[in-house]
C-alpha positions in Angstrom: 164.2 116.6 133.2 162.8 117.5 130.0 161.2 115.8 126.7 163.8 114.4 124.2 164.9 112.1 121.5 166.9 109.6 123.1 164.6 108.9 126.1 163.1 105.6 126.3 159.1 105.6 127.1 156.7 103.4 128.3 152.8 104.1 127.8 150.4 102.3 130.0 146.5 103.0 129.3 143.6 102.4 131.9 141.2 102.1 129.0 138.4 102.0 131.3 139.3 105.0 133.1 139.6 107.2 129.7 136.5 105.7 128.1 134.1 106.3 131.2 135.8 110.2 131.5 135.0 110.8 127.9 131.7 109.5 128.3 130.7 110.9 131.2 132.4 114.3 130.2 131.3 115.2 126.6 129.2 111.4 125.5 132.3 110.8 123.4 134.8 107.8 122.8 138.3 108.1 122.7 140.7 108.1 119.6 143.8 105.8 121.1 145.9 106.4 118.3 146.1 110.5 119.1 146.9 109.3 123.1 149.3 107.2 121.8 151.2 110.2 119.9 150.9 113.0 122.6 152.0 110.4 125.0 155.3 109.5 122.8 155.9 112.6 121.1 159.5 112.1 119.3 160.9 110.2 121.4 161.9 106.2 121.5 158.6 103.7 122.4 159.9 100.8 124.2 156.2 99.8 125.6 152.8 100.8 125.1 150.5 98.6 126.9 146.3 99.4 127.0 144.6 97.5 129.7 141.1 96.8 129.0 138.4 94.4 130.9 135.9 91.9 128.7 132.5 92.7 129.2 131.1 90.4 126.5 129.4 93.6 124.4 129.4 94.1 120.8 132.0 94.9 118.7 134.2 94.7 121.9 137.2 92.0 119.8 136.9 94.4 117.0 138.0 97.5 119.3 141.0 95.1 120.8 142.5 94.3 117.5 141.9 98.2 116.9 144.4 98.9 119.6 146.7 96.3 118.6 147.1 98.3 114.7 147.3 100.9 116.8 150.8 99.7 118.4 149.7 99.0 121.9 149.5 95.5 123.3 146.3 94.6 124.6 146.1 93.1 128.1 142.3 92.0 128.8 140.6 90.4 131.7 137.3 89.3 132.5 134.6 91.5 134.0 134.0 89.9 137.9 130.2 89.8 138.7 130.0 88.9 142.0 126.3 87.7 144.2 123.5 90.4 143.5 124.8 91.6 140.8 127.6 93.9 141.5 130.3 94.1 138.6 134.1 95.3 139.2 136.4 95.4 136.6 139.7 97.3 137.1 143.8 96.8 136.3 145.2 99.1 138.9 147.5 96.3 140.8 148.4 94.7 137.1 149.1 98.3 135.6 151.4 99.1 139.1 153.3 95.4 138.7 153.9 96.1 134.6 155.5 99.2 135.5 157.8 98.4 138.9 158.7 95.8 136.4 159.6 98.3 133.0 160.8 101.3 135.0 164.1 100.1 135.1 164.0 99.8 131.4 162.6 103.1 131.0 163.5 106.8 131.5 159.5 108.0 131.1 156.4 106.2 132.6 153.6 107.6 130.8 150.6 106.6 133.1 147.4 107.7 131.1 145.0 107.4 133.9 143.6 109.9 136.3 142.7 107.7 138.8 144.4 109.2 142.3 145.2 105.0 143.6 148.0 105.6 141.5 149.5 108.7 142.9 152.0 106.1 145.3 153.3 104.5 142.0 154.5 107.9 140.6 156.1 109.1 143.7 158.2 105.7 143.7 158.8 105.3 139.6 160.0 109.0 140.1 162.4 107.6 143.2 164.0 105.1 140.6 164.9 107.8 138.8 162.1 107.9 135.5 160.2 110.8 134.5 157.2 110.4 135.5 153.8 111.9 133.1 150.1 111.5 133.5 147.6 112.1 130.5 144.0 112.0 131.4 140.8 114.7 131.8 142.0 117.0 134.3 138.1 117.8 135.1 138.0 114.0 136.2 141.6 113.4 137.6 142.8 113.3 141.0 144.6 116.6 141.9 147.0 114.5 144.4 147.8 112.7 140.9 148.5 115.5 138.9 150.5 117.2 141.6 152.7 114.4 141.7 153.7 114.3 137.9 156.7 115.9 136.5 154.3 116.4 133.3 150.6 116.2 132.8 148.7 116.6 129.6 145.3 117.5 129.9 142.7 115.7 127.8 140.3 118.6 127.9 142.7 121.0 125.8 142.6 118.0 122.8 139.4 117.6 122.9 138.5 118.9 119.1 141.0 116.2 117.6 140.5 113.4 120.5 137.1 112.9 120.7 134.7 110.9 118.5 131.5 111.5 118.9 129.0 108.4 119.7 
């Protein structure tokens, strides 16, 4: 199956697992909006959903409304800190539930994550009968994940136009 107009796409973001790859990578943060437009291309948007976690740091509301101009809608939880210190933050089983419960609305998950925990959710979105795409780093992403796409769009080729510097 390949890319057109009439297909109807859902986009969901691991915010987390894009800004700490672009960090980590090349000490950059992400432009959303250009993620948003690769992941879309000309085709319908039904969904585009950015999952972030609330670390109480600056500027952090002003970055969530950003993505909301943008056209995604914003889920946000609270970091968990738990005894000694130890802080876990993460939307994999919320990012798997919002799209068992889309797919069936959808012809193309986008799954903009390269986190491998994920690769089980593909295979079975792709067994419902959507397309399914990954858009991430490749030089951070699981290979078992990429494998398992019918598309993936590696980060590191839009670097030049994705990247802001810090």
């Amino acid at each position: 199956m390949s890319k057109h107009r009439t297909q109807r796409v859902g986009v969901f973001v691991d915010v987390q697992n894009l800004y700490y790859s672009a960090l980590n990578l090349y000490d950059a943060k992400v432009n959303f909006s250009i993620i948003l437009k690769e992941a879309v291309k000309d085709r319908q948007l039904l969904r585009a959903i950015a999952y972030v976690i609330k670390a109480d740091v600056k500027d952090e509301s002003n970055f969530f409304e950003a993505l909301e101009r943008m056209g995604y809608e914003v889920r946000a939880k609270d970091i968990q800190i738990f005894f000694g210190g130890k802080k876990k933050g993460d939307w994999d089983v919320g990012i798997a539930m919002d799209i068992m419960r889309l797919a069936d609305k959808l012809d193309v998950v986008v799954l903009v994550s390269g986190d491998g925990d994920f690769k089980d959710l593909l295979e079975h979105v792709k067994a419902l009968g959507c397309r399914a795409e990954v858009i991430a780093f490749r030089k951070s992403s699981s290979s078992r994940l990429i494998e398992e796409a019918d598309d993936f769009i590696d980060l590191d080729t839009l670097k030049g136009k994705l990247l802001i510097k810090r």
